[in-house]
N, C-alpha and C positions, 0 to 999 in steps of 0.2 A: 190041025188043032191049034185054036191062038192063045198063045201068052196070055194067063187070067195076067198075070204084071204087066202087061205092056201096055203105056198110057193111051191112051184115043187120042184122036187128030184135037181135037175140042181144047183137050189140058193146055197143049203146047201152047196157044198162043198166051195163055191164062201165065205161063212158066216165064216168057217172052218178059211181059207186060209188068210181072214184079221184079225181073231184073232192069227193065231199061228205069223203073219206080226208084230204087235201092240207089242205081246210077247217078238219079238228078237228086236225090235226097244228099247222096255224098259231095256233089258238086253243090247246093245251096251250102251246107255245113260247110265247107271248104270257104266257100266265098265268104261266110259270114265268120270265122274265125280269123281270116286275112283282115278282114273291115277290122275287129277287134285287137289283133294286134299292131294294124298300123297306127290303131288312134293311140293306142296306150305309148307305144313309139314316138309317137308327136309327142304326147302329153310330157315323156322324160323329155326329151329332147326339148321343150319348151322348160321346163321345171332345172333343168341344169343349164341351160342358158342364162335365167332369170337367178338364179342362187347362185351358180358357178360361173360368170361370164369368161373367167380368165382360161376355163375347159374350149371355148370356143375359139378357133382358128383366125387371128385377127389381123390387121396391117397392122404393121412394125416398122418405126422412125428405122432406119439406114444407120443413124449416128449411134445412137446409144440402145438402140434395141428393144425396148421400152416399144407398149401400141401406142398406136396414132393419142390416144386419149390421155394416158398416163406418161407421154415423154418428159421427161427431165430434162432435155437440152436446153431450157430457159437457167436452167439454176449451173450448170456446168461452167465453170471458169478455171481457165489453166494454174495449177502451184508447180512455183518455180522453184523446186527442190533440188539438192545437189546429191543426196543418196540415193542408191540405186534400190528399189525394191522388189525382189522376190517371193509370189505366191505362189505356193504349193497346193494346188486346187483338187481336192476328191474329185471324183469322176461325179461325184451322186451331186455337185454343187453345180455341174455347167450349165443345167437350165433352171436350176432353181430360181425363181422370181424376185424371192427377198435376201437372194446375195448380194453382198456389197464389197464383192472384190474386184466385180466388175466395173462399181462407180469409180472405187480407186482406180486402175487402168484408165477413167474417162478423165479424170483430174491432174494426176500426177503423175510426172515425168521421172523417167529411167524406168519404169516400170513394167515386169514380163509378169506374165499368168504361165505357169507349166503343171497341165492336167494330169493326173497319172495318181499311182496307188502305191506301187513298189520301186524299189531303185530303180530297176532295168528301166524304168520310166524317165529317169529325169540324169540318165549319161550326159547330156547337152549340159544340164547346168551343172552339175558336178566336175564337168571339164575346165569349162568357164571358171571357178570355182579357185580350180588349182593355178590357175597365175594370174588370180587377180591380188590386185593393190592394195586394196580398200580392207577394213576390218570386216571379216564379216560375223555376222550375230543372229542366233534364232530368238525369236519373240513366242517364247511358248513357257510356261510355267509348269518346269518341272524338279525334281526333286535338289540339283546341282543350279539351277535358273540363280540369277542375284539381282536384287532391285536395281529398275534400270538407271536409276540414278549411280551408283557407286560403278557399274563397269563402264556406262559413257563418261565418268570423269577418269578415268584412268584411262583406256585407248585414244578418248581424244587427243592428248598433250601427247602420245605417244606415234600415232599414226596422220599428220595433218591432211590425209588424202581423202578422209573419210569415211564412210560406214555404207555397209551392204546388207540392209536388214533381209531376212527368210523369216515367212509368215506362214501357217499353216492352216488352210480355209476348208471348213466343215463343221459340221455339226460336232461336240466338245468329245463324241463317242468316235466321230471320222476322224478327227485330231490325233487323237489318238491313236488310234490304228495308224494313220501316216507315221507318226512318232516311232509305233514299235516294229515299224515293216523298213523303217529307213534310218538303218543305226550309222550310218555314214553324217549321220544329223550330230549325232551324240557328241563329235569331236570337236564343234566350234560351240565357244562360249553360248549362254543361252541368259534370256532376261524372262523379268516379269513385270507385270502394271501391277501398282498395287493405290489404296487409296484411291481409286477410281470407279466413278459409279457409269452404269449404260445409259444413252439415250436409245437406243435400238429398242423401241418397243412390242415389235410384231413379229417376234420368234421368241420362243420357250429358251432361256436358259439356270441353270443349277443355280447360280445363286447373282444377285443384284449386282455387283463387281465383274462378273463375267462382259467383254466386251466383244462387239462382232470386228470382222479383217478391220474395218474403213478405220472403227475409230481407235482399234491396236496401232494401225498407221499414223493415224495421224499426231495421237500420243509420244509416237517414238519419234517425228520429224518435229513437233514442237521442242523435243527435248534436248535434242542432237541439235541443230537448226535453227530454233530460235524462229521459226517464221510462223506467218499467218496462217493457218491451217483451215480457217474457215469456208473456203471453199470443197472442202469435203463435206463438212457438217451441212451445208446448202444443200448440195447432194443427197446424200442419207435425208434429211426431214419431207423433199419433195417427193421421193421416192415412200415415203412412210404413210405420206398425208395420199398417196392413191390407192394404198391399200386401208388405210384405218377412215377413209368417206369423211375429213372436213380440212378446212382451209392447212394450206402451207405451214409447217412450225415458224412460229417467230420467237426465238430464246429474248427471255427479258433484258441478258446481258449477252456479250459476246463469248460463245462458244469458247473462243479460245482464251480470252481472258481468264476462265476458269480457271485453263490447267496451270498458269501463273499459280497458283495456291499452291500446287501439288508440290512436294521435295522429293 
C-alpha cells in the first residue's frame, strides 16, 4: 500500500529547482549589498579626506614633525636662552597638532618635555630637581602664584645662577588635574602672567588672557632675560596660518616689543 504523503519522482526535481532559485537569489543580494556598501565606503573615505585631511596618514618633515605641506622648518630659528625649561606634558597632548610645546623644544635651548600624569611619572625630574642650582618656579596660576614681576625681582639679585621655569601643557582642565595629582609641585614658588592678551587663535580657551606653553615661555624668558623672544612667535604664527588657510601672520609691530609695555 503507498504512502498517499509520499511526493512522486515529478515534485523532487520541482523541490530541487526552487532551492538552487533561493540560492542564486541570496548570492545576487549579497553581491549587490557588497557593491552598496563599498561605494558608501569610498564615498566616507573621500568626504573625510576632503573635510578632514589631517585624518589621513601623511609624510611627515623628520625635523619638526609637521607634514611635508605644513612644515614649519622655514620659520624655526635657534633662541639662545640661558634658563632651563621644563614641560610637564599630559599624555592627551603628545599628538595633538595644535600643541605648541613642541615648537618650544624646536627653538629653545635647555629645554625637556616629560610626558606623564602622576608623580610616579616624572621620578627623573624630581630627582634632577633636588641638587639643582638654579631657582626653580612653576608658571601656573594658582591660588599662592605672585605676579611674575615681583618674585623675578626678588630671586634674581638673590640667586645669579638663574631660573628653572616648570610649565604645565594641556588643556586648562589637564592643567589642572596635573596640578592636583602632583602636589610635590605645590612646594616651589609659583607665578602668573597677568595683563597679557593670546595670539593663539585656534584652540578654545576660558577667557582672552588665557595663553598657550609657547607664549607662557616666551613671556617668562623675555622677563627673566631680556632677550629677543621672536623666534617663537615665528613659530606659533606658521604653524597657525596651516591650520586657519591664509598667508603667514605678519604682526604690525614686533611681537616682542609688546611685552616691553607689560610691568
Amino acid at each position: 500500500m503507498t504512502d498517499p504523503y509520499e511526493k512522486s519522482d515529478i515534485e523532487k526535481p520541482i523541490n530541487t529547482f526552487l532551492i538552487l532559485q533561493s540560492v542564486y537569489s541570496t548570492m545576487i543580494y549579497y553581491v549587490i549589498i557588497r557593491y552598496i556598501l563599498s561605494e558608501l565606503s569610498l564615498r566616507a573615505c573621500l568626504h573625510i579626506s576632503l573635510r578632514y585631511p589631517y585624518m589621513i596618514q601623511r609624510t611627515c618633515c623628520t625635523h619638526c614633525l609637521y607634514p611635508i605641506k605644513t612644515c614649519i622648518c622655514s620659520a624655526i630659528s635657534p633662541l639662545s636662552n640661558n634658563s632651563m625649561i621644563d614641560i610637564i606634558q599630559h599624555p592627551s597632548e603628545q599628538k595633538a597638532a595644535k600643541n605648541t610645546a613642541r615648537l618650544v623644544a624646536l627653538c629653545a635651548a635647555n629645554t625637556q618635555l616629560w610626558l606623564g600624569e602622576s608623580a610616579t611619572d616624572f621620578i627623573h625630574l624630581k630627582n634632577q630637581l633636588k641638587t639643582q642650582e638654579r631657582s626653580v618656579c612653576i608658571v601656573y596660576p594658582n591660588h599662592t602664584a605672585q605676579p611674575i614681576g615681583t618674585l623675578l625681582t626678588q630671586n634674581t639679585l638673590n640667586n645669579p645662577k638663574g631660573w628653572r621655569f616648570i610649565f604645565l601643557d594641556g588643556t586648562w582642565k589637564k592643567a589642572y588635574k596635573l596640578w592636583q595629582l602632583n602636589p610635590w609641585l605645590h612646594a616651589y614658588p609659583s607665578i602668573h602672567l597677568t595683563a597679557v592678551s593670546s595670539q593663539y587663535h585656534i584652540r578654545k580657551a576660558p577667557h582672552d588672557h588665557c595663553l598657550s606653553t609657547l607664549e607662557a615661555v616666551a613671556h617668562c624668558l623675555h622677563h627673566c632675560e631680556h632677550i629677543d623672544v621672536q623666534p617663537l612667535y615665528n613659530c606659533l604664527h606658521k604653524m597657525q596660518a596651516s591650520f586657519m588657510g591664509f598667508a603667514p601672520h605678519k604682526p604690525r609691530c614686533n611681537d616682542s616689543a609688546k611685552l616691553k609695555k607689560i610691568t
